[in-house]
N, C-alpha and C positions, 0 to 999 in steps of 0.2 A: 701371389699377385691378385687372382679371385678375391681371394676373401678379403685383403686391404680393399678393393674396389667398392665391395657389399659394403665393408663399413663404411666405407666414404658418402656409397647412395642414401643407406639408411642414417645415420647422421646429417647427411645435407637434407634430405625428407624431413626429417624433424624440424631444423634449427631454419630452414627457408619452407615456409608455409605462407599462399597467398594473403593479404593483409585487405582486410575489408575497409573501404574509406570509410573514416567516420561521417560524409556527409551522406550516405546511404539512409534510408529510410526504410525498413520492412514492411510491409503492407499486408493486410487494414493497419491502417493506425487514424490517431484521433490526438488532439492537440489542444488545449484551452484559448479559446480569444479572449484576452485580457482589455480591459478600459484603457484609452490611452490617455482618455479626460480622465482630471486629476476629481470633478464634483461627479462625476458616474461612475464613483466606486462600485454597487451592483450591479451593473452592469459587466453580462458574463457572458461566452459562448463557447462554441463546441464544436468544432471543425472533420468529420470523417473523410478520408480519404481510404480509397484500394479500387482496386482493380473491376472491370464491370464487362461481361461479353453481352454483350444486346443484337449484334448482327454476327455473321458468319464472318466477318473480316477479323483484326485482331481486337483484342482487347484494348480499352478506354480506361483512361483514368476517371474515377466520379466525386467530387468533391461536394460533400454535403456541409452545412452550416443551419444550425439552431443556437438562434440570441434572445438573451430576456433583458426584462428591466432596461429597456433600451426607452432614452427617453422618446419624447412625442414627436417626432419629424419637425414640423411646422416650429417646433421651441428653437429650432437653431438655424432657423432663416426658409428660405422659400426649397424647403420639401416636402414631400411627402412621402416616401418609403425608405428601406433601406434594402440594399443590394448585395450580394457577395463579392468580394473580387479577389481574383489570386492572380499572382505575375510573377515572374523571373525577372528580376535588374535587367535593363536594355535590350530586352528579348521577346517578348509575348507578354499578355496580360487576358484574364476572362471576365466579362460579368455576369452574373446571375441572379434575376431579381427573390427579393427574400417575401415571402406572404407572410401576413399575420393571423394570429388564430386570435379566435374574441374569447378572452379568458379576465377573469376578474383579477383587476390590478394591474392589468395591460396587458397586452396580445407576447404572445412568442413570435417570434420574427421565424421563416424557416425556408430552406432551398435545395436545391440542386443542379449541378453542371456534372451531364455525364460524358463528355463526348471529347476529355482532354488526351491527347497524344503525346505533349513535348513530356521529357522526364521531369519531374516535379524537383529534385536537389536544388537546394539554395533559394526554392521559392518562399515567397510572402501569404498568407492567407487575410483576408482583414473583411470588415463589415463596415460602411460606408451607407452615409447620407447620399437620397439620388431625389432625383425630381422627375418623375416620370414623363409628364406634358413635356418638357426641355431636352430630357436626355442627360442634364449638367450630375455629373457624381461629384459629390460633397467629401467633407472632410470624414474621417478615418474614426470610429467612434472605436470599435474592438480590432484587435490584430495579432500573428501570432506566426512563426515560421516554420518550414515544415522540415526544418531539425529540430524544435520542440514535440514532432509528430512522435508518437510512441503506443 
C-alpha cells in the first residue's frame, strides 16, 4: 500500500505542475511601439519595463520609453511635446513627459515613470501628442501592450 501511494504522489508531481498564466510578463523586458498612423510608418519606439528599488520600501515598477521619427508636434494640431502613457482598461492610467534630444533629422523623443506599484498584466503602453501650456493629451501616435513585453 506504501509503494502504490509513492507512485501515485510521484505521478501526480509530474502530470499536476503549477501552470504559469500566459498574461505574466518576466521582467526587464522591452517591447516595440509601433505607429498607429498609417503616413508614420518610421516612426518607431522602445518601451523598458522592470523592477527599480530607489527607497527602502518595496520595489517600483519603471517604465522607460524612447521614440524616433516622430513627426513635429505642432503638424497635428495645437501641441507641443509628446508624452508616455501606460494604463490598465478601467483601472489606473500614468503619464510621463517624453524630452527631446537635438539630433539631426529630428530629436529622439525620451522618458521615465519610476514610481508604478499596480501590476502591469493587460496593460497598454503608448506615446501621445500632449500640450504642455493646457495639460490636453492628444491622440495615440506609437503603442504597444505589455504582453508583447519580452
Amino acid at each position: 500500500m506504501k509503494k502504490m501511494m509513492v507512485v501515485v504522489l510521484m505521478v501526480g508531481s509530474v502530470l499536476v505542475q503549477p501552470v504559469q498564466s500566459d498574461a505574466e510578463v518576466p521582467m526587464p523586458c522591452s517591447a516595440i511601439l509601433e505607429s498607429v498612423v498609417a503616413d508614420q510608418a518610421n516612426a518607431k519606439g522602445a518601451a523598458l519595463v522592470y523592477k527599480v528599488k530607489l527607497t527602502p520600501s518595496f520595489p517600483r515598477t519603471s517604465i522607460s520609453i524612447h521614440a524616433n521619427h516622430l513627426p513635429v508636434p505642432s503638424a497635428a494640431g495645437d501641441y507641443d511635446g509628446y508624452e508616455g502613457f501606460a494604463f490598465i482598461p478601467n483601472e489606473i492610467s500614468w503619464r510621463f513627459k517624453l524630452f527631446p534630444t537635438p539630433e539631426e533629422g529630428g530629436p529622439t523623443w525620451a522618458g521615465r515613470i519610476d514610481d508604478i506599484t499596480a501590476e502591469l498584466t493587460n496593460s497598454t503602453m503608448e506615446v501621445r501628442l500632449s500640450n504642455s501650456k493646457t495639460g490636453k493629451l492628444g491622440p495615440v501616435i506609437l503603442r504597444n501592450t505589455m504582453n508583447a513585453c519580452k
